[in-house]
N, C-alpha and C positions, 0 to 999 in steps of 0.2 A: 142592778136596775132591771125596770121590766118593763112590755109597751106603757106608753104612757097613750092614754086615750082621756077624750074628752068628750063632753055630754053633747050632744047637736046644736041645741042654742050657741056654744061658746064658742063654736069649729070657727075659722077664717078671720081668728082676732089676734095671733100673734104670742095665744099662751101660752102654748107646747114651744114655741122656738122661744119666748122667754124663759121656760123650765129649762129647756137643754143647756141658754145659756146660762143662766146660775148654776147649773151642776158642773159645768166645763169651773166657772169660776169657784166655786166649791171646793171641788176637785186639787187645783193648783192651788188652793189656798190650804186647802192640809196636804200638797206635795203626796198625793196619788202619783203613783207610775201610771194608771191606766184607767178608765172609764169601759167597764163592761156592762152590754145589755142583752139581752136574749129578746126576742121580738117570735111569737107565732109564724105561719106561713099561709099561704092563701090572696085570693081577690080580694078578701073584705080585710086585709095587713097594706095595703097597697099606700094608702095615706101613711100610715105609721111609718113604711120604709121609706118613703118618701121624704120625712121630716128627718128619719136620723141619716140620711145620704145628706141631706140640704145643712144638714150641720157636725159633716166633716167624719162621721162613721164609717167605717168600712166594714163589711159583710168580711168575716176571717176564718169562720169556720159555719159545716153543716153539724145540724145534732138529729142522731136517725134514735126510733124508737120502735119499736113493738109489741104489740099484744098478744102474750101467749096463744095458742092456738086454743 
């Protein structure tokens, strides 16, 4: 899975925390071990981390990268 983001009109209406929950229920419903998501980093992710903390995600790993010199 990956951010999930929403268009401006739709923000503050409950549809990213109803996506997270259908995918939790998804999830156990074809008996997944685990729900992984990779999320960006930065001030403008701050909403994003916010919603997958508020529903039960924990941060478990960094992922570092770089561009050739």
């Amino acid at each position: 899975m990956a951010d999930v983001v929403e268009i401006p009109r739709a923000r503050g209406r409950g549809h990213a925390d109803a996506l997270m929950r259908w995918v939790v229920v998804e999830a156990q419903r074809l008996n997944c071990e685990a729900i992984h998501l990779d999320s960006g980093v930065g001030a403008d992710r701050a909403a994003a981390h916010r919603l997958y903390m508020r529903n039960r995600f924990d941060i478990t790993a960094h992922h570092f990268s770089r561009l050739p010199d």
